[in-house]
C-alpha positions as CSV (number, residue, x, y, z in Angstrom):
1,X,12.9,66.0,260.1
2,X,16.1,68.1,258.3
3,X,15.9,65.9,255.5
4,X,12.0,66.5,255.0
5,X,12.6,70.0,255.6
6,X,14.8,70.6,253.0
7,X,12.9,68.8,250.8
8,X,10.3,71.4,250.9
9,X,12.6,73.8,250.7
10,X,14.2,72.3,247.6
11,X,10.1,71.8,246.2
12,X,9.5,74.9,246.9
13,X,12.5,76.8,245.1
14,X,11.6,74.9,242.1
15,X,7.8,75.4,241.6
16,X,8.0,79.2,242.4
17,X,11.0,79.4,240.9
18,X,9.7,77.9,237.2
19,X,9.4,80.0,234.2
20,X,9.0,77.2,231.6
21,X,12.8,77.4,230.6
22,X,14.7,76.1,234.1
23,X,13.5,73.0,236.1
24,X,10.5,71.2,235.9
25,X,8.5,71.2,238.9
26,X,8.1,67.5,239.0
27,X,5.0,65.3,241.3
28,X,7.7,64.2,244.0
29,X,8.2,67.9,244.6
30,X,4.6,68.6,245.1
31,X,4.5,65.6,247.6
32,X,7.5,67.1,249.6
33,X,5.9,70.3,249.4
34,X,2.9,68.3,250.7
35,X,0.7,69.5,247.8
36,X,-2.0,67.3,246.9
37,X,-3.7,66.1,243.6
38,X,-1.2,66.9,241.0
39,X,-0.6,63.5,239.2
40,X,0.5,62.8,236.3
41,X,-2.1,62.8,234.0
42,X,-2.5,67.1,235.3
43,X,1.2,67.7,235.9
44,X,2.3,69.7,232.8
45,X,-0.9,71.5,233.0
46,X,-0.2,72.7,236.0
47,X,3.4,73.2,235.6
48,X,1.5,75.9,232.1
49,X,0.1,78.2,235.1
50,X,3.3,78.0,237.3
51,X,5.3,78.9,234.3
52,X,3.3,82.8,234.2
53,X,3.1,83.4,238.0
54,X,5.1,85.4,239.7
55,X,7.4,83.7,242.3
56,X,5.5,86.0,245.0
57,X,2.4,84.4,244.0
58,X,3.8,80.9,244.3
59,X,6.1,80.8,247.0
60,X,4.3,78.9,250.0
61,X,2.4,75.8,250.0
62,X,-1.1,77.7,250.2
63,X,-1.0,79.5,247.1
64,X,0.6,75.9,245.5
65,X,-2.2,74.1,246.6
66,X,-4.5,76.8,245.4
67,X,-3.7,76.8,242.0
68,X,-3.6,73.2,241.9
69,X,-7.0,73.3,243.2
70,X,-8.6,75.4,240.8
71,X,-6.5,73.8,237.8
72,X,-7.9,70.4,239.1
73,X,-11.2,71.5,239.0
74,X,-11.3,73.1,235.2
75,X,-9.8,69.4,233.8
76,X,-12.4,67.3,236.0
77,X,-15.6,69.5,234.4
78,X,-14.5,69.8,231.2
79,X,-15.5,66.7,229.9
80,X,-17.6,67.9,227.2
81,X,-20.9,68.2,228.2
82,X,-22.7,71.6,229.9
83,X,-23.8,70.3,232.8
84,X,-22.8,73.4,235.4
85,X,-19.8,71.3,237.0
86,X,-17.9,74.0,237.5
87,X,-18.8,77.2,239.6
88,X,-15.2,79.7,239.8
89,X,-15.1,82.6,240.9
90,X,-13.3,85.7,239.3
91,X,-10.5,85.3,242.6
92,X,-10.0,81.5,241.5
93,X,-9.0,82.7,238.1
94,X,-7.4,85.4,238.7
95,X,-5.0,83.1,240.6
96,X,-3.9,81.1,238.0
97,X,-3.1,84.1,236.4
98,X,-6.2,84.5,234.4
99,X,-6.0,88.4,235.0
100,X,-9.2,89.1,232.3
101,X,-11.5,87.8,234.4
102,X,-12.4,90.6,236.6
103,X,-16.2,90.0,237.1
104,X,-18.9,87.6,238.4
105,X,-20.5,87.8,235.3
106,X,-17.1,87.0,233.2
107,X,-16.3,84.3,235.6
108,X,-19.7,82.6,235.6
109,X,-19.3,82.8,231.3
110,X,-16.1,81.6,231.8
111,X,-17.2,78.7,234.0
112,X,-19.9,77.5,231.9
113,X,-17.7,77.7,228.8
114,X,-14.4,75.6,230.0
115,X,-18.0,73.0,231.7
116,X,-18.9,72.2,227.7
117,X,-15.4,71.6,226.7
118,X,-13.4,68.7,226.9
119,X,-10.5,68.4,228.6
120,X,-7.7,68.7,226.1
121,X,-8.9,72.0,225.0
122,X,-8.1,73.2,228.2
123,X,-4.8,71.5,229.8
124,X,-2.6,74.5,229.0
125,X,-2.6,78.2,230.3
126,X,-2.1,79.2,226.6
127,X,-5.3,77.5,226.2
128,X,-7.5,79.2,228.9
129,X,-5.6,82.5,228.2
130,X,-7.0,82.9,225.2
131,X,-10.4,81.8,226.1
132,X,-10.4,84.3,228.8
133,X,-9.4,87.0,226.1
134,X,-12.8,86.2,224.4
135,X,-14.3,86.3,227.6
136,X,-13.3,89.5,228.6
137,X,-14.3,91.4,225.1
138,X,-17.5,89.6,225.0
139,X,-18.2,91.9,228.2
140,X,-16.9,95.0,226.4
141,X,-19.3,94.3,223.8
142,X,-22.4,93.4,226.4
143,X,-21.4,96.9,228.0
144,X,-21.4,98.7,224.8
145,X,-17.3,99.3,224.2
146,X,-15.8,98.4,221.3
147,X,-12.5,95.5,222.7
148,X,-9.5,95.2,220.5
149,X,-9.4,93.2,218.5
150,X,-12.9,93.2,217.8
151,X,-14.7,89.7,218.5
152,X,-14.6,87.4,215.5
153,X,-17.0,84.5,214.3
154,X,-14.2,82.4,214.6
155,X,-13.6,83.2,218.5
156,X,-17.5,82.3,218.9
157,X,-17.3,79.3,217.3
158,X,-14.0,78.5,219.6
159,X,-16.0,79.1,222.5
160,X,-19.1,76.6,221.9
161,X,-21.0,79.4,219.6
162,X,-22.8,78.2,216.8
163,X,-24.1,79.6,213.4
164,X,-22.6,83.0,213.3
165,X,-20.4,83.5,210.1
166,X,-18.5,86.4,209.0
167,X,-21.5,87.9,206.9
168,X,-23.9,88.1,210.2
169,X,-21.4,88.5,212.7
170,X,-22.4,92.8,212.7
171,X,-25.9,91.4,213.2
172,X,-24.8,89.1,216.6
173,X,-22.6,92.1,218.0
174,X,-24.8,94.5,217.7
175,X,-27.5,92.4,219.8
176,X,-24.7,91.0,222.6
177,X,-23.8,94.9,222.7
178,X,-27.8,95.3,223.6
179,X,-27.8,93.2,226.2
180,X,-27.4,94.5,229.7
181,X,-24.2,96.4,230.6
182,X,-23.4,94.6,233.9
183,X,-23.0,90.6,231.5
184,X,-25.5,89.6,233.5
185,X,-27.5,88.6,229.8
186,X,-24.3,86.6,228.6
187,X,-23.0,84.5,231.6
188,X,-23.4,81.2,230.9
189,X,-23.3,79.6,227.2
190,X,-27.0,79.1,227.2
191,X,-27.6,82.9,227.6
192,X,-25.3,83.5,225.6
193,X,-26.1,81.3,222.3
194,X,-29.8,82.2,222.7
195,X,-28.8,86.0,222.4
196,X,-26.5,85.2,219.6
197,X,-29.3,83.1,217.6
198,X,-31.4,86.4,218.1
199,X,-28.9,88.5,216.3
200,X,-28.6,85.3,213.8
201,X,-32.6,85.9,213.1
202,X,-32.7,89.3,212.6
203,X,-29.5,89.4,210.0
204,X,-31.8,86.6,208.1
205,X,-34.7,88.5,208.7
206,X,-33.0,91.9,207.3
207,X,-31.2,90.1,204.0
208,X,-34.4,88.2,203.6
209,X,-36.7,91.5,203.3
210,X,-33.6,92.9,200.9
211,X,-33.6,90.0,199.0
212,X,-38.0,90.2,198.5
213,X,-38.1,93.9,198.0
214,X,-35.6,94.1,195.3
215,X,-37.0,95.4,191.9
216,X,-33.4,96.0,190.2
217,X,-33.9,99.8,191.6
218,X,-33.3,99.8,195.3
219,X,-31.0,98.2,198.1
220,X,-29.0,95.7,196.0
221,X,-29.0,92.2,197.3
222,X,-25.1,91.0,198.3
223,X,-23.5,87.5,198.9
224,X,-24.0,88.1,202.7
225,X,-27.5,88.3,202.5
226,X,-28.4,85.1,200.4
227,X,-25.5,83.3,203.0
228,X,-27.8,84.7,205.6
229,X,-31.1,83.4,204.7
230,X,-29.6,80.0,204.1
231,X,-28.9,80.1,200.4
232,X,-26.3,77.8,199.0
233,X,-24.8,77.6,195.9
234,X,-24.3,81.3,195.4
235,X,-20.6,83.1,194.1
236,X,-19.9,86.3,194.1
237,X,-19.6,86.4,190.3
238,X,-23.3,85.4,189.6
239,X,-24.6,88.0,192.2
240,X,-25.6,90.4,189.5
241,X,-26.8,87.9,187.5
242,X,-29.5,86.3,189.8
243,X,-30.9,89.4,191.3
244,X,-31.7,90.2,187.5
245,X,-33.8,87.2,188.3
246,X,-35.0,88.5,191.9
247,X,-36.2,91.9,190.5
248,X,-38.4,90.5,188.2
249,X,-40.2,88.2,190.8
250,X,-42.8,89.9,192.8
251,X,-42.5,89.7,196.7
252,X,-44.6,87.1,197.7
253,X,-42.0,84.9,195.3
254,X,-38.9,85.8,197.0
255,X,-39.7,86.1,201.0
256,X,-38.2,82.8,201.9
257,X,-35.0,80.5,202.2
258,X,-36.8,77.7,200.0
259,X,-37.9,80.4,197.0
260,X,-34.8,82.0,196.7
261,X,-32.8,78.9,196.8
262,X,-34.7,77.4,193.9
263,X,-34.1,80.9,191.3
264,X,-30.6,80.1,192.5
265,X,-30.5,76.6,191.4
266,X,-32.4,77.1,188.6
267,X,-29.7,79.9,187.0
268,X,-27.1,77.5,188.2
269,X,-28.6,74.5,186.1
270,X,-29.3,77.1,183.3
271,X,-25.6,78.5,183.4
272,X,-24.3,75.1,183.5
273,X,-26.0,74.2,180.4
274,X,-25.1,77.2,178.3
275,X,-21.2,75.7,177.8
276,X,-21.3,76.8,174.1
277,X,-21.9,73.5,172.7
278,X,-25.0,71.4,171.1
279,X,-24.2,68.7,173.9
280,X,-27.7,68.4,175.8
281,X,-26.7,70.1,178.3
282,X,-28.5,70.4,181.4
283,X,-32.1,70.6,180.3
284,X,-34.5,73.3,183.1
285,X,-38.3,72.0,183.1
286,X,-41.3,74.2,183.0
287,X,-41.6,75.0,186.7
288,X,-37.7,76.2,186.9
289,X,-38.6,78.6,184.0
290,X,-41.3,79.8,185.7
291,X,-39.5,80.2,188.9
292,X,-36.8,82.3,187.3
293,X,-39.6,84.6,186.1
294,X,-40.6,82.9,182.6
295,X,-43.6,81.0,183.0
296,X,-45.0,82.0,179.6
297,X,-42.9,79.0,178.7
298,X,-45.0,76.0,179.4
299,X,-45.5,73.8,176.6
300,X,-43.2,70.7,176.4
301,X,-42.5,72.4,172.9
302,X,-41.7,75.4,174.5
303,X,-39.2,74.3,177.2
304,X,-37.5,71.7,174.7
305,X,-36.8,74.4,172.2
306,X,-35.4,77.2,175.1
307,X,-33.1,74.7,176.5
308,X,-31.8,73.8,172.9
309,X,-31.5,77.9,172.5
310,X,-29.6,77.9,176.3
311,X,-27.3,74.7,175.3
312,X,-26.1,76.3,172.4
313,X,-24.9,79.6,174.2
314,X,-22.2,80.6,176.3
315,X,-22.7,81.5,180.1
316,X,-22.4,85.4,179.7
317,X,-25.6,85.5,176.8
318,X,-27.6,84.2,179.4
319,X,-26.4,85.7,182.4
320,X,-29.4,88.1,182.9
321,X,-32.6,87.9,182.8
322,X,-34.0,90.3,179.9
323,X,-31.5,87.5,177.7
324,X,-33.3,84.8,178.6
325,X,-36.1,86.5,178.4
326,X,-35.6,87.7,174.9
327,X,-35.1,84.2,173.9
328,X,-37.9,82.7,175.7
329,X,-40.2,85.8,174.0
330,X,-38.8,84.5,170.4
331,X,-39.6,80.6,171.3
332,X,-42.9,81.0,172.3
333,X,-44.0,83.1,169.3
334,X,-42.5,80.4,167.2
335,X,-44.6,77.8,168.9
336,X,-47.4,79.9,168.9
337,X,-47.0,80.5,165.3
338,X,-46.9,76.3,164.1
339,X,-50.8,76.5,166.6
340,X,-51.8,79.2,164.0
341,X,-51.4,81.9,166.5
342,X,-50.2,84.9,164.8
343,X,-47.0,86.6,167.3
344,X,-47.4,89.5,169.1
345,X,-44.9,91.3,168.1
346,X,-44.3,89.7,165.0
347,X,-41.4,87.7,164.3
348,X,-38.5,89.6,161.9
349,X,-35.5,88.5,160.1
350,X,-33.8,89.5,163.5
351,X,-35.3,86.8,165.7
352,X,-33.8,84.4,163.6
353,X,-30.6,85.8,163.5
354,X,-30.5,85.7,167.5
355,X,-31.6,82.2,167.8
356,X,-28.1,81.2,165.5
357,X,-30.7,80.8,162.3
358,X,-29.1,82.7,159.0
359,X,-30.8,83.0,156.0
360,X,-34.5,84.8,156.7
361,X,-35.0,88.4,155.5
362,X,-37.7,90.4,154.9
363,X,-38.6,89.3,151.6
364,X,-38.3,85.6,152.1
365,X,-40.1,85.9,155.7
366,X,-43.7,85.4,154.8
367,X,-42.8,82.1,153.5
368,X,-40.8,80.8,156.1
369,X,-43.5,81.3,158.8
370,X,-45.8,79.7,156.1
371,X,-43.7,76.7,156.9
372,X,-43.6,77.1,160.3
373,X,-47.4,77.3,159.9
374,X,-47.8,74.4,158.5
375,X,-46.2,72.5,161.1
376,X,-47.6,70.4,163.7
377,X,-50.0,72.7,165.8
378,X,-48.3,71.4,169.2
379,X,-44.9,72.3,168.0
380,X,-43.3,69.1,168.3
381,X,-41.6,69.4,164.7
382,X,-39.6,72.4,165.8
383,X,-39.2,72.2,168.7
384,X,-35.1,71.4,168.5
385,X,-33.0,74.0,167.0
386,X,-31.8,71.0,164.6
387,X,-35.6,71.0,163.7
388,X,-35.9,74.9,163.3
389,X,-33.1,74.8,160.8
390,X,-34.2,72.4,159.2
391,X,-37.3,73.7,158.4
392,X,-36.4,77.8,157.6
393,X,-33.3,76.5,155.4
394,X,-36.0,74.2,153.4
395,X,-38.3,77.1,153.4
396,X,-35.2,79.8,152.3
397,X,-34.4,77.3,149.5
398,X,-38.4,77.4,148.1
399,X,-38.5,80.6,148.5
400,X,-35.1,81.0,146.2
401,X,-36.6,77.9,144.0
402,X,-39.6,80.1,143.8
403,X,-38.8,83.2,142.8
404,X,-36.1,82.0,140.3
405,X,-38.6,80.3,138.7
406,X,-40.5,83.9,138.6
407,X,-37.8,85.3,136.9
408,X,-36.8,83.0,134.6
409,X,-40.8,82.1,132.8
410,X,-41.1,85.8,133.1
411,X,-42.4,87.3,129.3
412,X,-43.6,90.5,129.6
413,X,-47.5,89.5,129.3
414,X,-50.3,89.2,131.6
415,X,-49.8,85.4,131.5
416,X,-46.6,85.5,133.6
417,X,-46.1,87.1,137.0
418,X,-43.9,90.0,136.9
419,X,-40.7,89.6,138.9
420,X,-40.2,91.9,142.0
421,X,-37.4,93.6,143.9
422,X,-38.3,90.6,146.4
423,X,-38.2,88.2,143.9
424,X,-34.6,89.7,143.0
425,X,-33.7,89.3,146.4
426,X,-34.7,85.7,147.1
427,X,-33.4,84.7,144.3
428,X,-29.9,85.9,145.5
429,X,-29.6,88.2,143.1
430,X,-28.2,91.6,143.9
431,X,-27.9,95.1,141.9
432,X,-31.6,94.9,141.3
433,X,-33.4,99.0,142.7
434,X,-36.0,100.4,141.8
435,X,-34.7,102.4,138.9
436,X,-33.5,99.6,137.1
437,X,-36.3,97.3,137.8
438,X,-38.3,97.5,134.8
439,X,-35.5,97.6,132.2
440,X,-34.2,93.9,134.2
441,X,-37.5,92.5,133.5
442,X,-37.5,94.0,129.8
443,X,-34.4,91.5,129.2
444,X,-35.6,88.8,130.9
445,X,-38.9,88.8,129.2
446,X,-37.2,88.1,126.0
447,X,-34.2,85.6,127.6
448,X,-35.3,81.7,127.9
449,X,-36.0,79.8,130.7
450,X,-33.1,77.1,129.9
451,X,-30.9,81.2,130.0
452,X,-32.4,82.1,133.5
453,X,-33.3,79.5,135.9
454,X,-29.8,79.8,138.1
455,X,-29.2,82.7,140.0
456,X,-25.7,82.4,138.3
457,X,-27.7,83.2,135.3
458,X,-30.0,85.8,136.5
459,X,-26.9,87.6,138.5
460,X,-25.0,87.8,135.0
């Protein structure tokens, strides 16, 4: 009987007695203190609690067997699956030195939380501290009070929360913190992840009508919105790109997950393609013109010639849409020019320049769309920018070819044409104005052909 006796007494002087630096309470002195279901599978978890409890709180076998209890309990529901194995109370918690859990509706959370997880997310008091932490400022939140540190999307997702990220976690707190004060709308997981997926739809719901109702003059469209609709693929350095592609779509084009995410994978083929370099790139088709706001080009013709324009580029000419658009306004009046459609506005010198095309002024212009005219109607023989080049340099050179030939069999009678200041300029002449116009064609009249058909010639 001594020897028993001072067992116990020995047990019991090292399990109050721990603080997680001196002896470790070990499972022969929980069966001298006559404590029952610590083994070893649960030992150093219960040895975590003992470690933070006061040596009042611990010194009999009672409050031993107690904690041991409740400890025994958490590990045998927490095997991974919600199915309301464990029903603590806010005493049995507060016990093991779980001071944060102060409430029926905390403890009830806090139940159904440690229920879904497994077991080795639980088997330390460091562990269940800090779940009990979250615990406790989700209820600050429910009631309307503002914990510190304020509840993260991180902590949620610890908890067995899912879908809240940083951009809609506002959106998720603000619709815990209108639940009733009391918890009583938060405490289980269930409750709890149906209000969350509430404040989940209305953050969508909210960046979805900012996203529809932009026209490039109102609430600006941010990263956290297209992440809360469910748009991938977006970085914060194209954000002012695409919505130049949002504002020109109209509402009914822009009020869901699936329309928005095709404008953003339609600039993110286009800007993937515009490397600077004639290597094919990543050719768009008709419909992802149109869904970035260009569906005036749809003609095979059309979209073969924009994505050679695009391949050609680098990523900041065509990181907007009035760029694109420009250069889809210029192809389209090409092609529309080869079907004998005169453009609307008419092409200039200019619109050659910004497709990469030297060569075309204002005096050698008619002829070149005279060639591009003459063309096949569907616009199949310029429809590359190889093909384009082609055609205006041949066209440049006629037109030079032309109006040398003007200059040179000019004789100063009505049987000859009499050589212009455009003439001049095709011919690549310069110096030519209209003061000195007719005192040039005075010496060429009497100068012979075999004297004047080079612009070397002409020039000198």
């Amino acid at each position: 009987m001594n020897t028993t006796l001072a067992a116990s007494l020995t047990a019991i002087t090292i399990i109050s007695g721990y603080d997680g630096s001196n002896t470790t309470p070990s499972e022969a002195n929980f069966t001298a203190l006559s404590v029952t279901g610590v083994s070893a599978s649960n030992i150093s978890s219960v040895n975590s609690v003992l470690a933070v409890l006061s040596v009042a709180t611990t010194d009999s076998r009672a409050e031993v067997q107690s904690i041991v209890n409740t400890y025994v309990a958490i590990l045998n529901a927490a095997d991974g699956t919600a199915n309301s194995g464990l029903a603590l109370t806010a005493a049995n918690y507060q016990n093991i030195g779980l001071t944060d859990i102060t409430s029926s509706s905390q403890a009830n959370l806090f139940s159904s939380i440690l229920d879904s997880n497994v077991d080795s997310a639980v088997d330390a008091y460091s562990e269940l501290q800090i779940l009990a932490n979250i615990v406790a400022r989700l209820l600050i939140t429910a009631a309307g009070g503002n914990p510190t540190p304020p509840i993260t999307a991180a902590e949620l997702a610890l908890i067995g929360i899912n879908g809240v990220t940083s951009t809609n976690l506002s959106s998720v707190l603000s619709t815990i913190a209108a639940t009733t004060d009391n918890g009583s709308g938060i405490d289980d997981l269930a409750k709890l992840q149906g209000v969350v997926d509430t404040g989940i739809a209305n953050a969508r719901s909210a960046s979805q009508a900012i996203i529809a109702n932009y026209d490039g003059t109102n609430t600006v469209p941010t990263l956290a919105d297209f992440v809360n609709i469910g748009v991938t693929g977006v970085i914060s350095g194209q954000i002012a790109a695409i919505n130049t592609f949002i504002a020109v779509r109209p509402t009914v084009d822009t009020d869901s997950q699936v329309e928005v995410q095709a404008i953003v994978d339609a600039y993110a083929k286009l800007v993937s393609s515009a490397n600077g370099l004639a290597d094919g790139g990543v050719p768009l088709s008709a419909n992802e013109f149109a869904t970035l706001g260009l569906s005036s080009v749809d003609s095979s013709a059309e979209v073969s010639l924009l994505n050679d324009l695009i391949d050609v580029r680098s990523g900041t000419a065509v990181d907007s849409y009035a760029e694109v658009a420009a250069l889809a306004s210029i192809v389209t009046r090409f092609i529309g020019e080869a079907a004998g459609v005169a453009s609307s506005p008419a092409l200039t010198p200019a619109d050659f320049v910004a497709l990469g095309i030297s060569g075309v002024t204002a005096e050698n212009l008619a002829e070149v769309l005279i060639a591009i005219r003459a063309s096949a109607d569907d616009g199949s023989e310029i429809d590359t920018l190889t093909e384009v080049r082609t055609l205006v340099d041949t066209a440049v050179a006629l037109s030079r070819q032309n109006a040398i030939d003007t200059i040179s069999r000019y004789d100063g009678t009505s049987a000859t044409t009499t050589p212009t200041l455009a003439d001049f300029a095709n011919a690549g002449v310069t110096g030519v104005t209209n003061g000195n116009l007719v005192s040039i064609n005075s010496a060429f009249a009497v100068i012979g052909i075999a004297d004047s058909d080079a612009t070397e010639e002409i020039q000198v």
